[in-house]
N, C-alpha and C positions, 0 to 999 in steps of 0.2 A: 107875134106870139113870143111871150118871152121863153126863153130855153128853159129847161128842167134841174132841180133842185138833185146833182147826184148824188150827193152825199145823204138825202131824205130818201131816194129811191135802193142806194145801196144798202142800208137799216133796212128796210121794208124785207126786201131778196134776203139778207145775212137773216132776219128773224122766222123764214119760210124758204129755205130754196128748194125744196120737195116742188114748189108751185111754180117755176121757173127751170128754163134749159135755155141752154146756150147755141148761138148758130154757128155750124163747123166753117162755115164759110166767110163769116165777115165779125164772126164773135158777139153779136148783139146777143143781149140777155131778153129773154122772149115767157111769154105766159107759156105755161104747159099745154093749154088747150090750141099752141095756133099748128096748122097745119105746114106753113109755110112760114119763113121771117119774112118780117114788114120792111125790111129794109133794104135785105136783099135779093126777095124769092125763094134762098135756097130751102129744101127741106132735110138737111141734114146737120141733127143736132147732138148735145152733148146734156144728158138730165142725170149725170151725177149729181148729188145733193152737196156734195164736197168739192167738185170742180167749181158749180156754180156760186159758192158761201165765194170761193175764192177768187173768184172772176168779177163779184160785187164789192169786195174792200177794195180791188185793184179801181175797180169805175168810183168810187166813193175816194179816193186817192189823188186820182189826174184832174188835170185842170180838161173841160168838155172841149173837145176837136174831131166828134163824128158829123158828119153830114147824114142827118135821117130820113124817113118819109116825112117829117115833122115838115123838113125846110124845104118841098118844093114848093113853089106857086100854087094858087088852088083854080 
């Protein structure tokens, strides 16, 4: 599966981030409706709308080096 397009995904967050919070624990940028992060379990997050704009030019910036649920084995 090829990795994801962040620089396509951080536009998306930056033109909506009311729809997106952050996980205090491992920082993934997450849908507003998830209960928990996909990444790391935790449910303690961050839905400023301002934190988030800024959280996704910083992901739209760096070259990809998280390990996700994307990349375990299935």
């Amino acid at each position: 599966m090829p990795r994801p397009d962040y620089k396509e995904i951080a536009t998306t967050i930056v033109n909506d981030p009311a729809s997106y919070k952050i996980c205090l624990v491992c920082g993934a940028l997450v849908d507003q409706s998830a209960d928990t992060c996909p990444d790391c379990a935790a449910y303690r997050f961050d839905a400023d709308p301002k934190h988030v704009a800024d959280c996704a030019i910083d992901l739209g910036t760096r070259p990809p080096s998280a390990v996700t649920h994307l990349d375990r084995p299935a």
